[in-house]
SEVOKE-901677 format. One record per atom (N, C-alpha, C): x, y, z. Coordinates in steps of 0.1 Angstrom, whole numbers, plus 5000, padded with zeros to 4 digits. Layout:
! residues N
XYZ
...
This chain:
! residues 611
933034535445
932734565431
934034545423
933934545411
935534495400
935734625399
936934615397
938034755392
937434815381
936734765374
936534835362
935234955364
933934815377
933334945378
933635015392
934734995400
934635115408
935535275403
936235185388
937135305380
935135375378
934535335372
933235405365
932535515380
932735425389
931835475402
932735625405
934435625402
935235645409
935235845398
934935785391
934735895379
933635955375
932335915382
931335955387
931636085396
932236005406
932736115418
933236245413
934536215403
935236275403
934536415392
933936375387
932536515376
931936575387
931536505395
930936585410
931636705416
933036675421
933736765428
934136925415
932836985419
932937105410
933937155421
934437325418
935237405425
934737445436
933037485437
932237505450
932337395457
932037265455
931937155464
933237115470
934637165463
936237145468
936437245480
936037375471
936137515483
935437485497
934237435497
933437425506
934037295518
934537255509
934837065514
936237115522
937237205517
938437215523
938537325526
939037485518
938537575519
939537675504
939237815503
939837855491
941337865488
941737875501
943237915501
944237745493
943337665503
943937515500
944137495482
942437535479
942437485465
943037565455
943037705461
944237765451
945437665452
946237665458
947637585466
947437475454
946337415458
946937285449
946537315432
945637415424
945837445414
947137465408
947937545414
949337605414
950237495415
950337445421
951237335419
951037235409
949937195405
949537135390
949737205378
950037335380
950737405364
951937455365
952537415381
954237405382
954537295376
953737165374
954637005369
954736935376
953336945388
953436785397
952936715391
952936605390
952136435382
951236375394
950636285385
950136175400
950036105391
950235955400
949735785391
949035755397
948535715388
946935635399
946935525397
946435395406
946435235409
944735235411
944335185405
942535145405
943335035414
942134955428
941634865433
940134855430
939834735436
937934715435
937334825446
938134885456
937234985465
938135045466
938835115459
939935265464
940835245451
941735395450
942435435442
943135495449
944935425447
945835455449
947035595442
946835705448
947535825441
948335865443
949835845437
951135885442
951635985436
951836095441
952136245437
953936215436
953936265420
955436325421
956636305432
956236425439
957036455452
957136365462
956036285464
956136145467
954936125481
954236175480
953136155488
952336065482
951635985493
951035895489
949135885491
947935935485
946635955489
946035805485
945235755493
944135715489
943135685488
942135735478
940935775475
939735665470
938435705477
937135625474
936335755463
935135645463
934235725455
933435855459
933635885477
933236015481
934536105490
934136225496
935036245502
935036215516
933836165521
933736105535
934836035537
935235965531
937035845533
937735895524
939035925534
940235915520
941235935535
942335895527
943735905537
944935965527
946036025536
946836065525
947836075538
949336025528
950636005537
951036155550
950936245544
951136415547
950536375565
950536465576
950436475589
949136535592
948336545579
946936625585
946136545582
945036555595
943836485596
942736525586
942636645583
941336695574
941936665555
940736745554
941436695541
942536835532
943236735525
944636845523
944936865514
945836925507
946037015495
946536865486
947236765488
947536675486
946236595479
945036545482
943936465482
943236615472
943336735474
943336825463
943736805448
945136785450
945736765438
945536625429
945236535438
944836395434
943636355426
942436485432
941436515422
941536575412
942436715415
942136825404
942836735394
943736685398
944936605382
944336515373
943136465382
942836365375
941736415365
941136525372
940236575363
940736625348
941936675351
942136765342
942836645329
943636555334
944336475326
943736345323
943236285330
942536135330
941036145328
940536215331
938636205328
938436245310
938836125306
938236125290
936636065287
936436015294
934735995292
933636045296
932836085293
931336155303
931036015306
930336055318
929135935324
928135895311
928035965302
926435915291
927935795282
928835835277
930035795267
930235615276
930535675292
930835555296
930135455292
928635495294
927635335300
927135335284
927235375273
926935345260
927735255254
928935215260
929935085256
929134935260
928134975272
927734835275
926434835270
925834685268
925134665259
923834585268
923434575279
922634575286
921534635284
920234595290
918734665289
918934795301
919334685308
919734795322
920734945323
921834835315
923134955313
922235095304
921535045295
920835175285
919935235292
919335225301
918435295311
919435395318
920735285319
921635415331
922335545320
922135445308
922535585297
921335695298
920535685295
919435755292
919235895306
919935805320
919735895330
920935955333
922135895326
923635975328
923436115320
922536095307
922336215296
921836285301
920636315312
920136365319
920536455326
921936355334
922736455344
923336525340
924336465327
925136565318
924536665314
923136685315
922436765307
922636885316
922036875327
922036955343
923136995343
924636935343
925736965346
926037095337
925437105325
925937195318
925337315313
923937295325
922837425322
923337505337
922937605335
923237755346
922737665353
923037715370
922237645382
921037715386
920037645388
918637715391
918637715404
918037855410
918237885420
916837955427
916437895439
914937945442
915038025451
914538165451
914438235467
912938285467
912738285482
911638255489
911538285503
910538325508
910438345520
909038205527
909338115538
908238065538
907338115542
905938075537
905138125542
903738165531
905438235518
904438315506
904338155500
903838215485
903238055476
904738055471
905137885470
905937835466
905637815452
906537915441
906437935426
906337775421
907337665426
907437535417
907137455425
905737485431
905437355437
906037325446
905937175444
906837055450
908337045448
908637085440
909837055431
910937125434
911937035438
912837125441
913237255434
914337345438
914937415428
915737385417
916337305422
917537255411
916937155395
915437145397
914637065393
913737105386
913637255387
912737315373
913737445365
913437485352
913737565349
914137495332
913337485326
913737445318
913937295312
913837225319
914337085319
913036985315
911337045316
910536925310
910636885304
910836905287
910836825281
911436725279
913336685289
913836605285
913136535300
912436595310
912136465318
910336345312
909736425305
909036385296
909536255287
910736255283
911136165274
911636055282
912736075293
913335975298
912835935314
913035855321
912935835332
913535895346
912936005353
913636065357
914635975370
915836045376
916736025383
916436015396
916835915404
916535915418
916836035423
916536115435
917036275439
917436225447
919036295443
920436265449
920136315468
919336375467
919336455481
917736415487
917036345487
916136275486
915836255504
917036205512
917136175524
916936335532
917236405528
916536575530
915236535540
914436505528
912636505531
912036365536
912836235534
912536105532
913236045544
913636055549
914736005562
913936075578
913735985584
913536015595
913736135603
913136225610
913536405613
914336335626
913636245633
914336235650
916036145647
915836075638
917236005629
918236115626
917836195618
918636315613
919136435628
918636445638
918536505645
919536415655
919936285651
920536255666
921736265670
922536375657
924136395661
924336535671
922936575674
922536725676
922236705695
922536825702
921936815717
920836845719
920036815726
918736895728
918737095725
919537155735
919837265732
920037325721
921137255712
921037325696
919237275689
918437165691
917137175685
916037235691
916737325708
915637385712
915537515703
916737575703
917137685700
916837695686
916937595672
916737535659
915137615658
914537485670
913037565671
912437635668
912937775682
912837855684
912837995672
913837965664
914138015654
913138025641
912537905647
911237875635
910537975634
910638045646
909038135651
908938215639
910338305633
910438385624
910738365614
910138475601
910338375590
911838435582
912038395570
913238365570
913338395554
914138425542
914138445530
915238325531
914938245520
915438145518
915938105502
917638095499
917538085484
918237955483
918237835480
917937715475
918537685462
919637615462
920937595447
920537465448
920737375439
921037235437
921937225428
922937175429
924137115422
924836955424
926136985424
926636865430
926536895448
926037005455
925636965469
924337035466
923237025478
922137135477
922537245489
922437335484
922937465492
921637525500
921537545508
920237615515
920937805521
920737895516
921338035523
919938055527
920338075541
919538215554
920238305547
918638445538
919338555537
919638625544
918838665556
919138745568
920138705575
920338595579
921838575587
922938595576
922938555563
923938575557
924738475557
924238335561
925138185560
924238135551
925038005548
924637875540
925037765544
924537675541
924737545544
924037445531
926037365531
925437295516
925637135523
924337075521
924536905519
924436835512
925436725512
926036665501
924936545502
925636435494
924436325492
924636205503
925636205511
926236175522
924336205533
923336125541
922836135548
922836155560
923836245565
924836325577
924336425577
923636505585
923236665588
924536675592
925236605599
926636685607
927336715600
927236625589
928536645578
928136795567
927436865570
927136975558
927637045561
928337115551
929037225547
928537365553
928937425566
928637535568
930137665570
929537785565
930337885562
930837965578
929937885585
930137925602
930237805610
931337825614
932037735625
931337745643
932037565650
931537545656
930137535660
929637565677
928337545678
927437655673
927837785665
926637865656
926837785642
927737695639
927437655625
926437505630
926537435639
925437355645
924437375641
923937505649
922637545650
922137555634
922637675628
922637625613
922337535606
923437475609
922537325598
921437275603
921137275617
919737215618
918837335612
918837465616
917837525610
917637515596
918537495588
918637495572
918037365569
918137275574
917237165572
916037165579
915437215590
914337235593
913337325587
913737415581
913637535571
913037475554
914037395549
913737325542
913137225541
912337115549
912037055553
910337135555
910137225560
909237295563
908837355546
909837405538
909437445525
908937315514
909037185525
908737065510
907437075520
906737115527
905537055530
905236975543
906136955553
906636865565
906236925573
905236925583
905036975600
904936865605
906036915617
907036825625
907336885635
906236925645
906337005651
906436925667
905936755663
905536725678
906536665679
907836645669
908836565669
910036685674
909736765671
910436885677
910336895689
909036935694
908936905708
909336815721
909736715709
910036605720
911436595719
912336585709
913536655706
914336735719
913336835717
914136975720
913736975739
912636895746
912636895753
913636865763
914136905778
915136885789
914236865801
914836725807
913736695816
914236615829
915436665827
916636635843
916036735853
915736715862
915236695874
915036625886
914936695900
915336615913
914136535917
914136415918
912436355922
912636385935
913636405943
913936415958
912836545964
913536625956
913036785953
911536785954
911036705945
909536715940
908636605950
909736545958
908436455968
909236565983
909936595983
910136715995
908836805992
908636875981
907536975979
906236905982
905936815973
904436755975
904336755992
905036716000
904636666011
904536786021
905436906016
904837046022
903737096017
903237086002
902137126001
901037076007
900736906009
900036846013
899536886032
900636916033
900936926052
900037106052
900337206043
899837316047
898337296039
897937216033
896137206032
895937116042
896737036050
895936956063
895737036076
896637156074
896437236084
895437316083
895237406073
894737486069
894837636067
894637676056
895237816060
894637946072
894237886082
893537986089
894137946102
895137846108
895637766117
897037756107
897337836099
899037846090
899637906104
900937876108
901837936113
902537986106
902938126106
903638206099
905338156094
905538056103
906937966103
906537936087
905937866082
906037796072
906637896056
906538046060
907038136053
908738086053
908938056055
910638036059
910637886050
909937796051
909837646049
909737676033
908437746027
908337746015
909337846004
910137926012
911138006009
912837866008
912637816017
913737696012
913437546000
912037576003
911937495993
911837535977
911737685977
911637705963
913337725959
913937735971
915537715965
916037565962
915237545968
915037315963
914537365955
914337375942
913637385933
913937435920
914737535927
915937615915
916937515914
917637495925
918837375925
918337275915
917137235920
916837075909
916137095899
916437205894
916337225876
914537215872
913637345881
912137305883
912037425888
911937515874
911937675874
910037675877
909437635873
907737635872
907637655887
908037525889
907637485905
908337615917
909437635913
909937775921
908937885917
908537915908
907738015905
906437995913
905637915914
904737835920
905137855935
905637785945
905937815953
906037975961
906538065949
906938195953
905538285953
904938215944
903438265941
902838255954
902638095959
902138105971
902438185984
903538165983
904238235994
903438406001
903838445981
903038615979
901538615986
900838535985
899938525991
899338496003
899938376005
900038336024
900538486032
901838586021
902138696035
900938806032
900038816021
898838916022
897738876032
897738676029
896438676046
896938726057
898138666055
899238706072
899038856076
898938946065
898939076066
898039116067
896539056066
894739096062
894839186052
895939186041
895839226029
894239296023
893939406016
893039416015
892839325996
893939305995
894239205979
894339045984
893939035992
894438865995
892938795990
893638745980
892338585975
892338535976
891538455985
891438315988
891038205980
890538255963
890038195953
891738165948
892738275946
893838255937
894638165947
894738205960
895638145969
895137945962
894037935965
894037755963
893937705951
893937815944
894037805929
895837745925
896537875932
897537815931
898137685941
897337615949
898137535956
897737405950
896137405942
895637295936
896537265924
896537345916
897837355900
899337315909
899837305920
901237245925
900937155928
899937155932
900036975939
899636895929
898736875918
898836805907
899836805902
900636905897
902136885891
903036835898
902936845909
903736735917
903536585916
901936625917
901836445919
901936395904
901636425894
902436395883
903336365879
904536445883
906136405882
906236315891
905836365902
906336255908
905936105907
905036085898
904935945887
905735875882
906335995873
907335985862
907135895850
905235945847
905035835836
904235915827
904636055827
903636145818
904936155804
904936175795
905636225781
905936315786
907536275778
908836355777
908136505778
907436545766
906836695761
905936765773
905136645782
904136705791
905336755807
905836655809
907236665821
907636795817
908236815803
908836935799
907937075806
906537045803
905837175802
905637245816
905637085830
904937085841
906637185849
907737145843
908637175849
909137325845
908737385834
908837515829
910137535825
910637655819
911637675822
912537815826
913637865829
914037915836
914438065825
913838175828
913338265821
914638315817
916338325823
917738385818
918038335801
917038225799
917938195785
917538225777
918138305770
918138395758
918438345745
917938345734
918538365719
918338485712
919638485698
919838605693
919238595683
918238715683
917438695666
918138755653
917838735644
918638855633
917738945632
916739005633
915939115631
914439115635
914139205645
913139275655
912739385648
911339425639
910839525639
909439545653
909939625661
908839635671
907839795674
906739815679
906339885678
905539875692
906040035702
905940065712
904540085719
904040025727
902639995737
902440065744
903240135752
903640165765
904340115774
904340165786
905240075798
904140095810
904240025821
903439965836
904239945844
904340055851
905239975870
904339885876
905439825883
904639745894
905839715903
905239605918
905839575922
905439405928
906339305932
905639175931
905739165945
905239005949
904938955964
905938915972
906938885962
907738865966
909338975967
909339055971
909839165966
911339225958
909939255945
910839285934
909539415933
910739545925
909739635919
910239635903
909439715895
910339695880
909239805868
909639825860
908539865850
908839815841
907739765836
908039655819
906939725808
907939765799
907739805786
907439705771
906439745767
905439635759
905439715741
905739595734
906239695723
905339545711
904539575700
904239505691
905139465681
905439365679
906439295670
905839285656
906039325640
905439295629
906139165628
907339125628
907838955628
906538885627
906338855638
905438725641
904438765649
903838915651
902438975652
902538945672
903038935676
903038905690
903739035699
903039075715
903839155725
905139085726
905739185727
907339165734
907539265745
908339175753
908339335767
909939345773
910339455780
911639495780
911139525799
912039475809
911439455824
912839515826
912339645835
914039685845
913039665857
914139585863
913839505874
914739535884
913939585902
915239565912
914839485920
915639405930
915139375942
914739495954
914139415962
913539545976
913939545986
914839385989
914539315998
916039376008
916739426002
918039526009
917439616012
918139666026
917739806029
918539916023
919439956014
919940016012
919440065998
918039975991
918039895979
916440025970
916440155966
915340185964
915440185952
913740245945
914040215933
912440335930
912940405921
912040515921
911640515907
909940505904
909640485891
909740595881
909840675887
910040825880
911240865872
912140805883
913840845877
913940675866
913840635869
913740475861
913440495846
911840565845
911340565838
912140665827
912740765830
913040845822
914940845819
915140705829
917140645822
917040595809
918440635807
919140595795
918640475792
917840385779
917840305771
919140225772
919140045771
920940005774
921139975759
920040005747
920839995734
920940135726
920640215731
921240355717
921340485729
922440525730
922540655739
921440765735
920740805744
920440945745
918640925740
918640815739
917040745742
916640695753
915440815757
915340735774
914440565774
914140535784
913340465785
911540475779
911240625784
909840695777
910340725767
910940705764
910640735748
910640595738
911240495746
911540385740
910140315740
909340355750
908140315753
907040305741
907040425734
906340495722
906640505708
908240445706
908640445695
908340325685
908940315674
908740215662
910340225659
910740085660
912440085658
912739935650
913439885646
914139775643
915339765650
915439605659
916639595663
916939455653
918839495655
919339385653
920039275657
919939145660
920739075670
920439065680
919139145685
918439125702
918538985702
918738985715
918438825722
917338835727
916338705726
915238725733
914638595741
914038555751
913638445753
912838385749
912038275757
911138185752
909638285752
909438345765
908238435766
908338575757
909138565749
909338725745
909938815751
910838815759
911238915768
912738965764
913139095760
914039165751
915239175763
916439115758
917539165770
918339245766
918839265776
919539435781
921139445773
921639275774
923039305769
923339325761
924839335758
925139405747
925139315737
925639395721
925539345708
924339385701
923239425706
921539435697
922039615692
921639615683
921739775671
920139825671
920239895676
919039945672
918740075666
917540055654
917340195646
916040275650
915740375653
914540475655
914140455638
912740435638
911940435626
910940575627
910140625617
908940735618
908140655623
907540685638
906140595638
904840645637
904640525627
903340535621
901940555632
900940565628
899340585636
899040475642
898740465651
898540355659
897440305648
896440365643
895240355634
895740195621
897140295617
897240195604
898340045607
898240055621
898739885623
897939805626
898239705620
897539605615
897439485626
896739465644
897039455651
896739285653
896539195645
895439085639
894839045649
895238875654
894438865667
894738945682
895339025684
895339105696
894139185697
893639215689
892639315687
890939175690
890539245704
889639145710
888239205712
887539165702
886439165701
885539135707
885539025712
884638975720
885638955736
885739025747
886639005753
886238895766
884938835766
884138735773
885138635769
885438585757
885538465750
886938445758
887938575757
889538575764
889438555779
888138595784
888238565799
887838395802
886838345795
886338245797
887738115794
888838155784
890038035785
890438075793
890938205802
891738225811
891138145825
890138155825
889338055836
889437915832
889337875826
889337665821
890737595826
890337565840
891937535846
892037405833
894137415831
894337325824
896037315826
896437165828
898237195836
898737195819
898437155808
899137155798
898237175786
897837295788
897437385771
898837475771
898437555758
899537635757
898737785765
900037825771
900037965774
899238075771
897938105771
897438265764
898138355766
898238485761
898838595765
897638655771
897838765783
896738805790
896438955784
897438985776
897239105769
896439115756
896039245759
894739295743
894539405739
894339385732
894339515720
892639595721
892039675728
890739695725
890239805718
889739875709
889339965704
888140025713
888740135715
887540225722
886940325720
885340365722
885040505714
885040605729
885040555738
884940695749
885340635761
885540735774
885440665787
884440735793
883340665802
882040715809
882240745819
882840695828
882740725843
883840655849
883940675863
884640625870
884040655885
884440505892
884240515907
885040405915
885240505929
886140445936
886140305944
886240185948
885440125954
886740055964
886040105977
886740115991
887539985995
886139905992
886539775997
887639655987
888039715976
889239655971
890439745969
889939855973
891639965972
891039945952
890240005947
890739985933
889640105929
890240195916
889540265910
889040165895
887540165897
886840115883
886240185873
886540155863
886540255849
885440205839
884740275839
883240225826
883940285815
883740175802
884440255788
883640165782
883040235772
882640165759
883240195748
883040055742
884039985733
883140055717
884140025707
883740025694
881939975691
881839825695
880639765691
879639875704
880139985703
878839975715
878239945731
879439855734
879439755748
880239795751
879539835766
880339885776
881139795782
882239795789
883339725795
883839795809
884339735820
884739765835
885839735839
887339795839
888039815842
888839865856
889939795859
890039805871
891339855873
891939935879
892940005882
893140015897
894039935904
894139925919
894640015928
894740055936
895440195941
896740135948
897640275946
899040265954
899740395948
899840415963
900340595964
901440635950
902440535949
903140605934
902740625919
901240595923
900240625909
898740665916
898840755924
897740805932
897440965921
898440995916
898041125909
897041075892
897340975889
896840945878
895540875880
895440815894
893540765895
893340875901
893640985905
892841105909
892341175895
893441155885
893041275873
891941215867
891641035864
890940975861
889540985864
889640965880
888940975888
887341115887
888441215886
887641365885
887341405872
888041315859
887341355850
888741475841
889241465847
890841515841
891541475829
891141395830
892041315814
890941315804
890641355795
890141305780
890841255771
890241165764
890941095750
890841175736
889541255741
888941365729
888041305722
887241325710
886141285708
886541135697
887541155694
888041005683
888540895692
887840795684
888340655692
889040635693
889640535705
891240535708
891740375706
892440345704
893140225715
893140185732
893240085738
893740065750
894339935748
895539925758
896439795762
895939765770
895239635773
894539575788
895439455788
895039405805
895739265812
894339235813
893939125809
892839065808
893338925821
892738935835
892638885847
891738775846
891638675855
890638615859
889438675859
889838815869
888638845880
888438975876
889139065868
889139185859
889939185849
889539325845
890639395834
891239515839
892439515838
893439625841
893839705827
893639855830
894139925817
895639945818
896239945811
898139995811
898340095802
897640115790
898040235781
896840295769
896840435771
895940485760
896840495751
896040455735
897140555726
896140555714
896840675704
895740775697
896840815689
896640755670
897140835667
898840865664
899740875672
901340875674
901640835685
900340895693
900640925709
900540765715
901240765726
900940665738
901140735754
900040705762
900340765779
899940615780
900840605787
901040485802
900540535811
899540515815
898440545828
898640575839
899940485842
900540495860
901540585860
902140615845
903340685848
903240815838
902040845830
902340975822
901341055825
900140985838
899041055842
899441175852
């Protein structure tokens, strides 16, 4: 371009760099620094080229400057940008910028040039109105539409008259999501994601950058007209200012009207894994259905125990889980279990061996690979704010041996169970674990709240970490507050609350390797409990209760001596709910329903452990 118009381009820029967009660009300390030395009596000369301006400071440093701040160099030892390339702006602003952009392009006499007048007036117009600023939570109605923030308030009539301005920030909404995403790791867009789940108060500046603030986190992130997600201005460093800017663009992005959900998915998906691993497995699975399980040699307990450690090694958490499943079950036939199924046993060996023979393809989508391989339940993210509301808690112990009680609490966030698991192994002999004393330890976020009580309450935490399944961890940094809790009556429980509970049994039955997840848990409204009887031949006490509509329902409660006092009280007729209808928390099974918690009112009993 000629000197004349990259002086015009160059002075464009230079109206741009307000004091927020300098602060932000360098930071405050800097731009004080260089104010201060411009009303001590530093100078600068400036040399126009066709693509750069040459700026020689007084003291004798030498900057030189384009039309953004993406390029510039300056003589001084620092790589970012410096108080020097500071002063080279602020001077020029203050002493050299005698024209507006409308003043410049009115000298030329063009059809064209007069159009760019008409839209310079426009900007000048903006430059010198308050900044409009939108806050919002997604989700509610969007007050202006379509329209940005920075883009209503006052301003129709002059876009009425003239032609409006291309949107400086345009590549926001208009640029490719997987393009924009590719300075990013999988891990910061799983995690980006994830974040989605919850919603978010969102306030939205448009200026010379567009600003996006998370109110609840308390950051912002401003991007410039530069089409760099990496390059935006965040108030948090490193990899949590990352994460950031993808959320603030995904966020906004989500507030113009964009679901982009399957491009996320494939994004955010990790899908390194051992094919070695996964044709080692297939070929043990295959070998223990040619035998059969009734001719299994107990050896193979040992075989599928090393193989599910092949499995953790090669990054193929599903498949370990899978494996361990079966395992649980091969040692109940081995044992003549009076719980051993031979329906679930091949249930689970048919769902491994498809997934095996699948990957071991290696021609299904990135997203389906992702789902077949699971993932590994330690990874955690930090939320900014958990309002949750207490279910009860359920001991148990698994096949593999672990014992644990997991505590189940309703989230108002995003209307979904969340659960809190203390967990031991069994498998030491030194190693017990007593649900009694468990149940009633210290809480690991607020002293002097047990566990039962944590079970029942209504709290907000802050900063919990949480994983992909919902599951609340233990370590430190989460704040938590005790709230009054409300009536179980006046929460608002939406789809948890299962009305027809046929309809939840019938998806949990439709084998399928890649739907999403149901939760097995439900919310039922109950008017009484009728009866109860013991039935020998599965170790289980069964519970008649009819429901709100009238329909009776059959519940199953299994026996084991450290909750023998609570199917006895059941059993005889010992426990009432009283004449007002209650709640129940059920595990909605293949093959039954299991109860885990009455509650009524304030109250909650946990069945195995408050009976």
């Amino acid at each position: 371009m000629s000197i004349r118009k990259f002086e015009e381009a160059f002075q464009d820029f230079i109206e741009k760099c307000t004091e927020d967009y300098l602060i932000r660009s360098a930071n405050k300390g800097l731009y004080k620094r260089a104010h201060k030395e411009i009303d001590q009596g530093i100078e600068v000369v400036y040399t126009f080229g066709e693509q750069s301006v040459e700026a020689v400071l007084s003291e004798g440093t030498i900057c030189v400057l384009e039309n953004t701040l993406d390029r510039f160099s300056c003589s001084c030892p620092s790589d970012n940008l410096c108080k020097h390339v500071l002063i080279a702006i602020l001077y020029y602003q203050k002493n050299n910028l005698k024209k507006t952009a409308g003043e410049r392009v009115s000298t030329t006499e063009s059809d064209e040039d007069s159009r760019q007048h008409h839209g310079s007036d426009a900007f000048s117009f903006r430059q010198h109105q308050d900044s409009d600023a939108s806050s919002f939570t997604p989700g509610a109605p969007n007050p202006h539409g379509a329209e940005s923030a920075g883009n209503v308030g006052g301003n129709d009539g002059l876009e009425s008259v003239i032609e409006p301005l291309p949107a400086r920030f345009e590549w926001l909404v208009q640029n490719d999501l997987s393009v924009l995403l590719q300075p990013f790791d999988s891990s910061i867009i799983e995690e980006a994601r994830f974040q989605l789940r919850y919603d978010e108060e969102l306030e939205i500046k448009e200026d010379t950058l567009l600003t996006v603030r998370l109110v609840r986190k308390q950051a912002e992130v401003s991007f410039t007209e530069a089409p760099d997600v990496g390059r935006a201005l965040c108030n948090v460093k490193q990899r949590e200012g990352d994460l950031l800017r993808v959320e603030a663009l995904l966020r906004y992005r989500a507030y113009k009207g964009l679901e982009e959900e399957t491009i996320l998915a494939e994004r955010a998906a990790q899908v390194k894994f051992s094919i070695p691993a996964i044709r080692e497995c297939r070929k043990l699975i295959r070998e223990i259905l040619r035998i059969g399980i009734a001719r299994l040699p107990q050896s193979y307990a040992a075989q599928l125990e090393t193989m599910a450690v092949a499995a953790h090694s090669g990054n193929l958490p599903e498949i370990e889980r899978s494996l361990r499943g079966i395992l649980g079950e091969l040692n109940l036939f081995w044992e003549r279990h009076v719980r051993f199924s031979m329906p679930m046993l091949l249930d689970r060996l048919t769902r491994l061996l498809l997934s095996l023979e699948l990957l071991a393809q290696e021609q299904l989508p990135v997203v389906q690979q992702a789902q077949l391989i699971g993932k590994f339940r330690s990874k955690f993210y930090r939320t900014s704010h958990l309002h949750l509301y207490g279910l009860g808690a359920e001991p148990w112990e698994s096949r593999s041996g672990y014992r644990g009680i997991t505590y189940y609490s309703y989230c108002f966030d995003d209307h979904h169970i969340y659960t809190y698991s203390d967990i031991r192994p069994m498998y030491y002999d030194d190693n017990r674990f007593s649900y009694s004393s468990q149940y009633t330890s210290t809480s690991p976020w607020l002293p002097g709240l047990s566990l039962r009580q944590f079970s029942g309450s209504e709290m907000n935490f802050e900063g919990m970490k949480v994983n992909e399944e919902r599951r609340l961890s233990a370590g430190e940094g989460a704040k938590l507050e005790l709230l009054p809790r409300r009536a179980v009556e006046e929460v608002d429980f939406g789809s948890l609350i299962k009305q027809d509970i046929d309809a939840d049994h019938r998806v949990l039955c439709q084998p399928s390797l890649f739907s999403a997840p149901s939760s097995p848990l439900a919310m039922i409204r109950m008017s009484e409990l009728i009866g109860t009887m013991y039935d020998q031949r599965t170790q289980s006490l069964l519970i008649s209760a009819r429901m709100e509509q009238d329909r009776t329902i059959e519940l199953t409660l299994p026996y084991k001596a450290e909750w023998a006092t609570a199917i006895s009280k059941l059993e005889q007729g010992r426990f009432r709910t009283g004449a007002s209808p209650f709640f129940m928390l059920v595990r909605v099974e293949k093959d039954h329903m299991e109860p885990i918690s009455f509650l009524q009112g304030q109250d909650v009993i946990s069945i195995k452990l408050d009976l």
